[in-house]
TIVO-672090 format. One record per residue (C-alpha): residue in one letter; x, y, z. Coordinates in steps of 0.001 Angstrom, whole numbers, plus 500000, padded with zeros to 6 digits. Layout:
<node 'A',<X,Y,Z>>
...
// end
This chain:
<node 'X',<106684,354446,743931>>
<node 'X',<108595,351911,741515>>
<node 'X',<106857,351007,738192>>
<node 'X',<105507,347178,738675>>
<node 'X',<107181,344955,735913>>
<node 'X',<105921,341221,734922>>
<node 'X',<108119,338313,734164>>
<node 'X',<107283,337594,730560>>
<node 'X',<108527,333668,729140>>
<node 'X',<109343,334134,725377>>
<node 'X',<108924,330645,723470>>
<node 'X',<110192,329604,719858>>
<node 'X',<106816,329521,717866>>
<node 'X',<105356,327650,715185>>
<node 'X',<107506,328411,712508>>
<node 'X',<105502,326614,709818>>
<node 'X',<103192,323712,709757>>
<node 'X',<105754,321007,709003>>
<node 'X',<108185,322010,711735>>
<node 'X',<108656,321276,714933>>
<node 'X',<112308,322653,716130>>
<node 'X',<114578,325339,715425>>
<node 'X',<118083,326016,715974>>
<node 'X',<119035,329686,717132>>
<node 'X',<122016,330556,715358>>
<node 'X',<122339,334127,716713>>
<node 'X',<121036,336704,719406>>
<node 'X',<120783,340145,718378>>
<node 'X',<120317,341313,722226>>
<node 'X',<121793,340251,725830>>
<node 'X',<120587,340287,728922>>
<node 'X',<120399,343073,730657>>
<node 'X',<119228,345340,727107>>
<node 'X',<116286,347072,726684>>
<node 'X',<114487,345602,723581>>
<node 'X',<111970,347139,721510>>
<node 'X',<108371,345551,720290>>
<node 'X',<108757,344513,716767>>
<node 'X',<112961,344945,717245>>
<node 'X',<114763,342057,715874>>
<node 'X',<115227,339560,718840>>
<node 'X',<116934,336385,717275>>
<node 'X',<117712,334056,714075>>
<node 'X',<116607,330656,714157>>
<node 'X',<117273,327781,711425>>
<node 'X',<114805,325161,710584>>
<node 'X',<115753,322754,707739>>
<node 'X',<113040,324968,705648>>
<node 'X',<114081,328809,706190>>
<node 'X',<116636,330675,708206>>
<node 'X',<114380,333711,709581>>
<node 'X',<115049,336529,711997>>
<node 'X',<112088,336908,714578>>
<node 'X',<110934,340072,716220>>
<node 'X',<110515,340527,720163>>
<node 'X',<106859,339914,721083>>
<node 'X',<106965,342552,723377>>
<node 'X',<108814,345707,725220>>
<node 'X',<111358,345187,728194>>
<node 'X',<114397,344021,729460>>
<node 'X',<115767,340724,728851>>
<node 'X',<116619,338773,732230>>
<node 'X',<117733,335618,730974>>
<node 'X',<118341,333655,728001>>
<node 'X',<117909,330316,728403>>
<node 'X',<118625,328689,724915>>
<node 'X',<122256,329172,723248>>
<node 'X',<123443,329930,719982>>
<node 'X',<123782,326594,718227>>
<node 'X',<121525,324631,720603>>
<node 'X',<117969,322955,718692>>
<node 'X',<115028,323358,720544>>
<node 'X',<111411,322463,720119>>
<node 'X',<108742,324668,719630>>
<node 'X',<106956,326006,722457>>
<node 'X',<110452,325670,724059>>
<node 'X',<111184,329039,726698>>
<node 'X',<114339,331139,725386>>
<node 'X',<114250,333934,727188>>
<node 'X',<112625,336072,730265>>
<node 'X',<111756,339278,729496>>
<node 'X',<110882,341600,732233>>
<node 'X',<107741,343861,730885>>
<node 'X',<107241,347686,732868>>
<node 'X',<103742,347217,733327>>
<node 'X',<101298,350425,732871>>
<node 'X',<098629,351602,735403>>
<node 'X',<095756,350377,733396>>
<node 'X',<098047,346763,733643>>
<node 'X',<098406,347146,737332>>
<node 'X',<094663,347791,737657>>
<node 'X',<093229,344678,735510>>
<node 'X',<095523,341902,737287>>
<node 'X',<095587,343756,740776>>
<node 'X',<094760,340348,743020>>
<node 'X',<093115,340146,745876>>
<node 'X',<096039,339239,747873>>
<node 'X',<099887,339702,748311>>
<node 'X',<100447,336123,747615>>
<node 'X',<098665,335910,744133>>
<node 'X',<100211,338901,742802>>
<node 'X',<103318,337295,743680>>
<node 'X',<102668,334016,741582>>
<node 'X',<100736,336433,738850>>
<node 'X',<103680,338075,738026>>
<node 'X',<105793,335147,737705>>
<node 'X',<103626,333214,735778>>
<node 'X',<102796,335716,733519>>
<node 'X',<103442,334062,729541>>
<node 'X',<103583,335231,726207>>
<node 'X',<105139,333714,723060>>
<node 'X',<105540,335359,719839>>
<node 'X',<102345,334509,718266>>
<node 'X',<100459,336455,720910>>
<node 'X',<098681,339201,719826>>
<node 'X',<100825,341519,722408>>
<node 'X',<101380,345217,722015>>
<node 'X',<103001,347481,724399>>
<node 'X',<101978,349938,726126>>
<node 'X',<103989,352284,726221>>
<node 'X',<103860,352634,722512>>
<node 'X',<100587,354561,722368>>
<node 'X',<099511,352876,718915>>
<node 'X',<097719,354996,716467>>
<node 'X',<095131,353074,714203>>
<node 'X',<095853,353619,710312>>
<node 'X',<093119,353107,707839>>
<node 'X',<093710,350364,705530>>
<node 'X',<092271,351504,701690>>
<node 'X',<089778,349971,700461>>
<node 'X',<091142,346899,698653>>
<node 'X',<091937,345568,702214>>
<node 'X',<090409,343252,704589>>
<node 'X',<092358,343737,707157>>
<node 'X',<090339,347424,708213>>
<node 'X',<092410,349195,711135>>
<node 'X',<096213,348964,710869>>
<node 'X',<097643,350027,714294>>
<node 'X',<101285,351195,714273>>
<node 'X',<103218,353326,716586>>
<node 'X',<103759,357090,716219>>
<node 'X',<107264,356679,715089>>
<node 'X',<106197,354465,712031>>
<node 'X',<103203,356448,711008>>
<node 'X',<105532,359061,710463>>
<node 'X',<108175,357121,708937>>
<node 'X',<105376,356186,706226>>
<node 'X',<103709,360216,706117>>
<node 'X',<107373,361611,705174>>
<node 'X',<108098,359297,702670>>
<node 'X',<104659,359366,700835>>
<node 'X',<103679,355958,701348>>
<node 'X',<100499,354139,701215>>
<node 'X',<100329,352135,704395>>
<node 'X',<097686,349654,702291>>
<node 'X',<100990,348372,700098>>
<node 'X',<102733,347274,702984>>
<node 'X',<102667,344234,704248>>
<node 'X',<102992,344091,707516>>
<node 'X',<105776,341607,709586>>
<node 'X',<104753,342553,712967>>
<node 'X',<102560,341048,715659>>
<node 'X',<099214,340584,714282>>
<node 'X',<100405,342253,710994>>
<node 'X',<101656,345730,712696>>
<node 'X',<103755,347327,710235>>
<node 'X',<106958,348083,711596>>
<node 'X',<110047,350683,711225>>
<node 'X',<111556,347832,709495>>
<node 'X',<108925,347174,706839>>
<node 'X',<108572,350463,705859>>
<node 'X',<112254,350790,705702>>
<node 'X',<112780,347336,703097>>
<node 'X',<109957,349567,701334>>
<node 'X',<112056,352409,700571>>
<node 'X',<114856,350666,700005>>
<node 'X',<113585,348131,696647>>
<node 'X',<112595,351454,695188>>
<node 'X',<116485,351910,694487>>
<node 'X',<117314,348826,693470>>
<node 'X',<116075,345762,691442>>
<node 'X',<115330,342389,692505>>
<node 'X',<119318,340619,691837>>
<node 'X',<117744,337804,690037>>
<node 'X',<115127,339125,688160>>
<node 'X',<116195,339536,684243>>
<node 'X',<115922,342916,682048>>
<node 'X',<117334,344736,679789>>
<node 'X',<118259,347817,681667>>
<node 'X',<121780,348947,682119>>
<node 'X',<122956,346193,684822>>
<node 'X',<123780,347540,688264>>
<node 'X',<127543,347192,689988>>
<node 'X',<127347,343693,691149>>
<node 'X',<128153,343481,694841>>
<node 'X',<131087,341583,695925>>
<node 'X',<130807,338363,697914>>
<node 'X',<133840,338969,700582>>
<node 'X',<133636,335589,702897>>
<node 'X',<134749,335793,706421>>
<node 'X',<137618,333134,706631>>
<node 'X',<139734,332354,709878>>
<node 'X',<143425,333154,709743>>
<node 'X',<144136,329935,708127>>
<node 'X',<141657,330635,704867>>
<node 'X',<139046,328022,706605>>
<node 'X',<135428,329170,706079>>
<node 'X',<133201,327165,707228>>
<node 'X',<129464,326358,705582>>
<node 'X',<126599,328411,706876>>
<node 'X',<123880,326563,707787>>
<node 'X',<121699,327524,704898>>
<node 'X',<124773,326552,702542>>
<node 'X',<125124,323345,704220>>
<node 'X',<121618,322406,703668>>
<node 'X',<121473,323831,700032>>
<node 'X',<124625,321342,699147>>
<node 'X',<122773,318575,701143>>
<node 'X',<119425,318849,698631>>
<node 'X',<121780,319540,696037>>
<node 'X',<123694,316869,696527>>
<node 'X',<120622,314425,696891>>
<node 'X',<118508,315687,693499>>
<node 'X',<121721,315062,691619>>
<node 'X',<121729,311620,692878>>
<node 'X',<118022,310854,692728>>
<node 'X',<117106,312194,689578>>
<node 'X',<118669,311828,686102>>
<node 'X',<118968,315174,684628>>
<node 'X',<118352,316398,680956>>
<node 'X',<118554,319874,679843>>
<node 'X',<116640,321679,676991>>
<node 'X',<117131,324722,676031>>
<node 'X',<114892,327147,673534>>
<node 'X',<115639,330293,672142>>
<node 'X',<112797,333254,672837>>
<node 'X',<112166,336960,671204>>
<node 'X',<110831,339248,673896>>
<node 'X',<109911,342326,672046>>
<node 'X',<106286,341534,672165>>
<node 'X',<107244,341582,676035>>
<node 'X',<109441,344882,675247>>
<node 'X',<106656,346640,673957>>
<node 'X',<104174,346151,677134>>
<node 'X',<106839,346942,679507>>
<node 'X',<108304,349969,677755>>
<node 'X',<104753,350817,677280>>
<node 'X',<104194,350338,681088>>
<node 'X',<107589,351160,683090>>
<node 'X',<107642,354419,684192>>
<node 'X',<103955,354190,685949>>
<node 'X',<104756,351007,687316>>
<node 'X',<107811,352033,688975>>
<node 'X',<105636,355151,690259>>
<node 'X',<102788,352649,691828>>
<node 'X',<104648,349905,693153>>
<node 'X',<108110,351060,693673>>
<node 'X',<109705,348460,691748>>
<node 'X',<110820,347788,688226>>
<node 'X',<108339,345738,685672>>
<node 'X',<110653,342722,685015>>
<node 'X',<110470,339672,682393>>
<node 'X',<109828,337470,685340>>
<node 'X',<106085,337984,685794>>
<node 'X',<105933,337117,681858>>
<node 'X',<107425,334168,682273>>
<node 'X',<105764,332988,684805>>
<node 'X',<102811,333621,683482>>
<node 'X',<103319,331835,680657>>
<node 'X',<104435,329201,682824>>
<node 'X',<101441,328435,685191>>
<node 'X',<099545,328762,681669>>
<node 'X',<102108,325689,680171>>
<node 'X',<101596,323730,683347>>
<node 'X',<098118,323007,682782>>
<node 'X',<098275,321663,679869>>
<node 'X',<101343,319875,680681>>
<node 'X',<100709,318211,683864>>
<node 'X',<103692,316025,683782>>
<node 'X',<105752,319261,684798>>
<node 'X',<103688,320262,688157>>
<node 'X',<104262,316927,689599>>
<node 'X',<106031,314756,691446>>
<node 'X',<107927,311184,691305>>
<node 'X',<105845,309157,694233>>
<node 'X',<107366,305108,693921>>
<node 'X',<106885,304051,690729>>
<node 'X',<104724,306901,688993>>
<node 'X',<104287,310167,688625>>
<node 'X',<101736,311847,691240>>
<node 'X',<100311,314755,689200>>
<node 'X',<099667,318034,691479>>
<node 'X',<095976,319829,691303>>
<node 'X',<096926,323650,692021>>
<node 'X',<100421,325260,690626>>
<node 'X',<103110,325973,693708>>
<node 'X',<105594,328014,691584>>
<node 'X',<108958,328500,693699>>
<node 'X',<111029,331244,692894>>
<node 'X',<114857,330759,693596>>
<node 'X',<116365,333860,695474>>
<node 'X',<119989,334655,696103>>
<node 'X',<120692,335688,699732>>
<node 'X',<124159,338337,698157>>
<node 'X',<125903,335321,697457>>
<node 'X',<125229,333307,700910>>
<node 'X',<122708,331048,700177>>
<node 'X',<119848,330604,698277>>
<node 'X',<116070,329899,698645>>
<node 'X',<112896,329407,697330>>
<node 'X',<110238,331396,698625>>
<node 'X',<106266,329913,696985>>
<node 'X',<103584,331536,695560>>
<node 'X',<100947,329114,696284>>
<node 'X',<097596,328497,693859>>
<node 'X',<098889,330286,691122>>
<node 'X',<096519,329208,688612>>
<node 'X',<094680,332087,687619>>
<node 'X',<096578,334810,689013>>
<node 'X',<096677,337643,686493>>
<node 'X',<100549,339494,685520>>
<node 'X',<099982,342699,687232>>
<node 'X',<099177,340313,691074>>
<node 'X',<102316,338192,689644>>
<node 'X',<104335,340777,689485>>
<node 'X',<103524,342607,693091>>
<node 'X',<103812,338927,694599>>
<node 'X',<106974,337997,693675>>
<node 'X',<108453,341473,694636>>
<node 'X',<107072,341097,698136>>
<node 'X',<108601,337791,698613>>
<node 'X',<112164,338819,697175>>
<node 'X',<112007,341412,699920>>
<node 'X',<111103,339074,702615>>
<node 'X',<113572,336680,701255>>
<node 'X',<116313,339613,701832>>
<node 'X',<115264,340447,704982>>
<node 'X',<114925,336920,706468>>
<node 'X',<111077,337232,707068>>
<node 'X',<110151,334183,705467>>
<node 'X',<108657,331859,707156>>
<node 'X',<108753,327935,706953>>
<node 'X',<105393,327622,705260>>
<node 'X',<106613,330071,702655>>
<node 'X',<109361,328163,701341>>
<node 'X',<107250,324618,700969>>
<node 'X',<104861,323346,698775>>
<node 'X',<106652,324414,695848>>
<node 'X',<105029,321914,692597>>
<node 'X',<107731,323634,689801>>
<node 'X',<110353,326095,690191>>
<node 'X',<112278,329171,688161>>
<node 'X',<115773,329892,688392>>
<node 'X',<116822,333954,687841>>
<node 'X',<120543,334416,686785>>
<node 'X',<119210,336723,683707>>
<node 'X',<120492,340178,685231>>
<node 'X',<124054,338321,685449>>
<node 'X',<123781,337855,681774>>
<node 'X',<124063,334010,681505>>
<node 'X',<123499,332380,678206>>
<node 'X',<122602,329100,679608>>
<node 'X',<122199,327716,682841>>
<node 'X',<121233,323846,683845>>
<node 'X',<119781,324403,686817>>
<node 'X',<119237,321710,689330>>
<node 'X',<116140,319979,690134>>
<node 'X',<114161,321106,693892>>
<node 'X',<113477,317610,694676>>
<node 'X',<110896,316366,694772>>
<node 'X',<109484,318415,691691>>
<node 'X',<110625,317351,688401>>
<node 'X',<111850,320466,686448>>
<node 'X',<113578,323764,687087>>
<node 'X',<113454,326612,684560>>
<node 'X',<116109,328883,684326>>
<node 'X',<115144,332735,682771>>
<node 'X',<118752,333546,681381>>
<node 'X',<120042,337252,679967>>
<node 'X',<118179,338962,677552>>
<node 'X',<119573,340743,675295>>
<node 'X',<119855,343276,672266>>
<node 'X',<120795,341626,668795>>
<node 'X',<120071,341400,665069>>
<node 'X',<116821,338736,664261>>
<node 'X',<115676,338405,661192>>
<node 'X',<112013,339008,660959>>
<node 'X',<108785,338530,658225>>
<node 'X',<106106,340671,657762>>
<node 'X',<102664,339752,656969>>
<node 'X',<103579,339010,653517>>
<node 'X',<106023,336894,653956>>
<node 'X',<109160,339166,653392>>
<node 'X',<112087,338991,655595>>
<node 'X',<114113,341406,657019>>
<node 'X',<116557,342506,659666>>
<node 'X',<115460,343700,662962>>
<node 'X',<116693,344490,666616>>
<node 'X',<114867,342670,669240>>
<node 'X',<115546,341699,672408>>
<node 'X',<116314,337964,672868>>
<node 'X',<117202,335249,675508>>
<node 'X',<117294,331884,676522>>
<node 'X',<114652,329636,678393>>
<node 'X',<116744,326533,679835>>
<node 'X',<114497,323478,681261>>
<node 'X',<116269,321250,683247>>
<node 'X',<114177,318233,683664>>
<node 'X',<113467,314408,685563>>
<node 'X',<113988,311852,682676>>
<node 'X',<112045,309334,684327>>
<node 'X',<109338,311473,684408>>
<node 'X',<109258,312216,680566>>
<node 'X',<111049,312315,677553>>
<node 'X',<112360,315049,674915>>
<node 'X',<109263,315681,672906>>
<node 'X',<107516,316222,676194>>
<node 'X',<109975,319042,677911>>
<node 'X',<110194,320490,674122>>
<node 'X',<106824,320746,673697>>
<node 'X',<105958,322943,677127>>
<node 'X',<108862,325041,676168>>
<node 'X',<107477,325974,672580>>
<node 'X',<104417,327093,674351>>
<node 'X',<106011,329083,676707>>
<node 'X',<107482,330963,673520>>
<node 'X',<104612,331259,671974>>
<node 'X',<102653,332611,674373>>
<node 'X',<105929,335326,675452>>
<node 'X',<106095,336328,671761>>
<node 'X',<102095,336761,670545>>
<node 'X',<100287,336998,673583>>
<node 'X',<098543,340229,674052>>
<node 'X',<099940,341236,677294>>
<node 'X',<097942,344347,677582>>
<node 'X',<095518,342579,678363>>
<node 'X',<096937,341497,681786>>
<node 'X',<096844,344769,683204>>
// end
């Protein structure tokens, strides 16, 4: 006897809650293919995020109904997907006539916010440790061992697919930021090979914008026109940074797979600043300034040279170096990957700018309308400071130095004002006990 299937409508979900279309800009499957739960499906282009979305469920695509390059609402159908169902399946929806299980199988809907799974993947439930909330983690055989032979803890990773499933692919974009650093993030380690940007032109050297580059130059384009931009720039000694990390380093990179960067430092600092300069983490609304009540810090990533974006950490008030830190690796990695959604990429009060690894001296960053300053974490590095002891004497020293550019809205404030958050920044990066943080 034939195995039953089910005709299963994908829609384009709620990609954030500001957004109401999306335009697919590629399929990754056609019809006729056999696609995988969790396996990349198609990328779709709001004017917030590009992001690549996973297949709700297992089966055979049918149909496509939506193009590449055609906008669509959400909710819209894309595709048909034609689902094997199991016994059990046949069972639970068996009808009691020929006629419904006709129309039951037709009408059978799903989109990718469904809490689906399929069933041929014979989950297996992983324990989440104890710092979790979520409890039971189900993933499939093939990821559970993905995660056993590479001695990870399946409580550090977060989990992209439905209902928070951990997938090949998450475990994979694990494995992989434990051999390289985050592109933007500053340090003083020997700088990696940077990757070269090789553009796909047509025969005529014509290469058209992206979608994500065309919207970058549009908001570009507009802050430069909407706000007049000033740039100050302050000169800051990290070894009081130097010491922690050095300190710090090697069991870091053992625990969370990643290197401990000057970025979580800064922003610390930062959030700290932005308290007691509210002027910063707000916005220009008509004639004034409306000042924001919780800090939004965006944090500008580099997609290798095709676009960039600004991923949020939301509420950051409060949120001690060590969480910083973690946060803003997870993010970079979604960034990479194209997980982000919309709602991660808005919100942002007051953004920072990484070019540091580069080993930029000074970069005037432009503003992320509508917020009214950028700060740009240039390269750090070694060189000759002349320092005093506690007596007063002075003396040459090595220490590792770098830039803090603030590119600011000058009709939100003046000089003294963007000076004046920047000195405390310093401050706090060069006496703060940052020990004390983890």
């Amino acid at each position: 006897m034939a195995n039953e299937t089910s005709k299963v409508e994908v829609l384009l979900p709620q990609l954030g809650e500001t957004v109401e279309e999306g335009t697919i800009t590629r399929w990754f499957k056609k019809p006729g293919e056999y696609v995988m739960v969790d396996e990349v499906l198609y990328e779709v282009s709001t004017e917030k995020v590009d992001s690549e979305v996973p297949s709700p469920i297992s089966g055979t695509i049918s149909e496509i109904k939506v193009g590449e390059g055609d906008t669509v609402d959400v909710g819209t159908v894309l595709l048909i997907i034609e689902k094997e169902l199991s016994e059990d399946d046949v069972a639970e929806t068996q009808p009691d006539s020929e006629s419904d299980s006709s129309v039951q199988a037709d009408k059978e809907v799903a989109s990718v916010s469904d809490q689906v799974q399929d069933q041929n993947q014979k989950d297996v439930p992983i324990k989440r440790s104890s710092n979790s909330t979520d409890g039971l983690l189900v993933v499939s055989p093939l990821v559970r061992k993905l995660i056993r032979e590479s001695e990870l803890d399946p409580s550090s990773i977060f989990g992209t697919g439905v209902g928070g499933r951990i997938t090949r692919r998450d475990v994979l974009a694990v494995i992989d930021s434990r051999s390289r650093e985050d592109v933007l993030i500053p340090s003083n380690d020997p700088p990696a090979p940077t990757k070269k940007f090789r553009p796909q032109a047509d025969s005529g050297g014509n290469l058209p914008f992206s979608n994500i580059r065309r919207r970058t130059a549009e908001h570009m384009l507009m802050s430069v026109a909407t706000s007049p931009h000033a740039l100050t720039v302050m000169e800051v000694d990290y070894e009081n940074v130097d010491t922690v990390r050095n300190k710090r380093k090697k069991e870091w990179k053992e625990s969370a797979g990643s290197s401990l960067t000057y970025l979580p430092f800064v922003m610390r600092a930062v959030i700290d600043a932005l308290e007691d300069w509210p002027c910063l983490n707000a916005s220009v609304v008509g004639d004034g300034l409306q000042l924001h009540e919780n800090v939004n810090i965006g944090i500008a990533v580099d997609l290798d040279h095709e676009g960039l974006i600004v991923p949020v950490i939301k509420q950051a008030g409060g949120i001690r170096l060590e969480a910083l830190a973690k946060l803003v690796s997870e993010l970079a990695r979604k960034a990479r990957n194209r997980q982000l959604s919309a709602d991660d990429v808005h919100g942002g009060t007051f953004t920072i700018s990484n070019n540091g690894s580069f080993g930029t001296h000074t970069t005037a960053a432009i503003i992320n309308q509508p917020q009214v300053g950028v700060l740009s974490t240039d390269g750090v590095t070694r060189r000759p400071v002349v320092v005093a002891d506690k007596f007063g004497n002075e003396s040459i020293a090595i220490h590792s130095v770098g830039h803090l550019a603030l590119a600011w809205d000058h009709r939100a404030f003046d000089g003294g004002y963007a000076a004046g958050f920047l000195r405390q920044i310093k401050e706090s990066l060069e006496t703060r006990n940052w020990d004390s943080e983890f």
